[in-house]
Residue, then its C-alpha position, 0 to 999 in steps of 0.5 A: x524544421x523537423x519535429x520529432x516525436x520526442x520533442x514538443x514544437x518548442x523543444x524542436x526550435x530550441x534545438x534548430x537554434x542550437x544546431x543553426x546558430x549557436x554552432x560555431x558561433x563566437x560568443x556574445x553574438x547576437x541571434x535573430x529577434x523573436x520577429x525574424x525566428x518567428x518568421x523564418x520557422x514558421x511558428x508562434x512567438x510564444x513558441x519562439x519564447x519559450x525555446x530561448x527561455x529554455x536555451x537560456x536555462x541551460x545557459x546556451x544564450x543570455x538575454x538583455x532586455x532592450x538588446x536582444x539575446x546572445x550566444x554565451x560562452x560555452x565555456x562556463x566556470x561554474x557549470x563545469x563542475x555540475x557536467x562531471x562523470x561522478x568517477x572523474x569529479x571523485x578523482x579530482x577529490x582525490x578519493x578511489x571511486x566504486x559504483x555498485x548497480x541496486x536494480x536496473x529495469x525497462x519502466x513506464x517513465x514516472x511523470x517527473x521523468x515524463x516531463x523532463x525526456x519530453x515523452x508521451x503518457x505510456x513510454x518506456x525508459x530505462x531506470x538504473x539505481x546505483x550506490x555512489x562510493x569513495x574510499x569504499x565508503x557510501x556517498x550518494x544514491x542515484x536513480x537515473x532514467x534514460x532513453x532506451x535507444x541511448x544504450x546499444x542493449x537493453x540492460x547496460x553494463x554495470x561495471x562499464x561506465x555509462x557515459x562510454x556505453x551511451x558514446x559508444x550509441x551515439x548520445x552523449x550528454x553536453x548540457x545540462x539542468x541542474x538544480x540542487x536542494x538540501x533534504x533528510x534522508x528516508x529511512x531506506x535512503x539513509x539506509x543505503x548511505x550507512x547514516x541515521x533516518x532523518x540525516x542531511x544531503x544534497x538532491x541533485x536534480x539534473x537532465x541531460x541534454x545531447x548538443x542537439x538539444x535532445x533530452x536523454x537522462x533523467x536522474x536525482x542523486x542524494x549526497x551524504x551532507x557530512x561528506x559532499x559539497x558544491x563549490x562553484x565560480x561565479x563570473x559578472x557577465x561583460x556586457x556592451x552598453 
């Protein structure tokens, strides 16, 4: 097993379990015991553990205790609507979707972004600001960060769509963590958003995963709380007793 230089020795098993049994694989499906994984890569169990705890967190696999851990469906309802490109879920609402790029520079990643890209103290990534519209309208504000070999050239095109630009490089998001807390705006948020200081949104936090496991982008988003919702299904899990 490889280990990168981007990723921490539990990131690597993550994404040999990824690339070894989650491929292909029908869901609910067992996979190897922490013992056997343990043996077979060569590492710690706790290693082990906290690479299916973070399978886990992005919904690849699920845990019964006094079972083992399985394969979820990849297919799943309620993370759909969080994997959409903001042009296509803005579509779907029917609205006419605009972006307009703020800035766009080579940065010393901050510690979130550290953190979330698995990178060393001094990397550089790629921020991008963006002004989200619908209906010529401001609806969010979004700071993304990426990983510069994401992009065939160091400054991305603005009036191209990312998601292509990073395709065409051969990265493309398939899972994602996302988390979504309600926030006031600043007043330069609010600003941007056309509302007043202090107004309501939604934080959208989210990292993007390529199906191998790699960590790619970072980026939090802030929708206006009187013109954006989540809705999301919810599914009981079929288990076998």
């Amino acid at each position: 097993m490889m280990v990168s230089a981007r990723e921490t020795k539990y990131q690597a098993v993550a994404r040999h379990i990824c690339d070894r049994y989650l491929t292909d694989t029908q869901p609910h499906s067992p996979l190897p015991t922490e013992r056997e994984l343990q043996d077979r890569l060569g590492v710690s169990r706790d290693t082990v553990r906290r690479a299916i705890r973070e399978l886990i967190d992005r919904q690849l696999v699920y845990n019964i205790q006094g079972s083992g851990t399985f394969v979820a469906p990849q297919e799943s309802p309620s993370r759909a609507p969080l994997l959409r490109p903001f042009t296509q879920d803005m579509l779907i609402r029917g609205h006419t979707p605009h972006s307009l790029t703020l800035s766009c520079h080579l940065v010393i990643a901050p510690l979130h972004v550290q953190r979330d890209l698995a990178l060393d103290p001094d990397s550089k990534v790629i921020e991008i600001s963006r002004l989200r519209q619908a209906d010529g309208s401001p609806i969010a504000l979004e700071t993304a960060y990426f990983l510069p070999e994401a992009f065939s050239q160091m400054q991305p095109e603005a009036s191209t769509s990312l998601d292509a630009q990073m395709r065409a490089s051969g990265y493309q998001v398939e899972t994602a963590q996302v988390k979504v807390t309600a926030t006031n705006l600043t007043q330069a948020e609010a600003h941007h958003l056309g509302v007043p200081q202090g107004a309501a949104a939604l934080r959208v936090d989210k990292v993007g995963y390529t199906a191998r496991g790699l960590a790619v982008e970072s980026t939090h988003t802030l929708y206006r709380g009187d013109r954006y919702d989540y809705e999301f299904q919810l599914h009981r899990r079929q288990t076998h007793r």
